[in-house]
C-alpha positions in Angstrom: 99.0 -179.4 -3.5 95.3 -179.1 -2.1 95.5 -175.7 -2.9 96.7 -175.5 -5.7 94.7 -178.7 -7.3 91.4 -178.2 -5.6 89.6 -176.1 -8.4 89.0 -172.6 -6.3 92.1 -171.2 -6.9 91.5 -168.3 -4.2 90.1 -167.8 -0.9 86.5 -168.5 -1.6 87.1 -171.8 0.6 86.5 -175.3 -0.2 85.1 -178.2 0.7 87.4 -180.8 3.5 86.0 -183.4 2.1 87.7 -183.0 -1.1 90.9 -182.9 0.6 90.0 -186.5 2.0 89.1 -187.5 -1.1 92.0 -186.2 -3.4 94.8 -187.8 -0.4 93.0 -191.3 -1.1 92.3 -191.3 -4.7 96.2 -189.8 -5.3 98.0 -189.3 -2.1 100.0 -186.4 -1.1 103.8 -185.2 -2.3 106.3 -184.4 0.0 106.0 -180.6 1.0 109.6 -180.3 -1.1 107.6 -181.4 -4.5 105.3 -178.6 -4.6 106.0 -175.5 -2.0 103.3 -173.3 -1.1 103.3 -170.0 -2.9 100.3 -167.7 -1.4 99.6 -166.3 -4.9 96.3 -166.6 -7.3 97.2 -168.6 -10.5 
């Protein structure tokens, strides 16, 4: 879900304080809502 929703899309990193952000704002899903695939979109 952070991945995946975070805007970089790839492994050019990110910024942790987004993923703070994004879990208050919205929360998280249950891991079984939105499995990992290690692929670029």
């Amino acid at each position: 879900e952070i991945i995946d929703c975070n805007g970089k899309g790839s492994c050019q990193g990110g910024d942790v304080a987004d993923v703070y952000e994004h879990a208050k704002k919205e929360g998280l899903v249950d891991e079984g809502c939105n499995n990992y695939k290690a692929i670029n979109e």
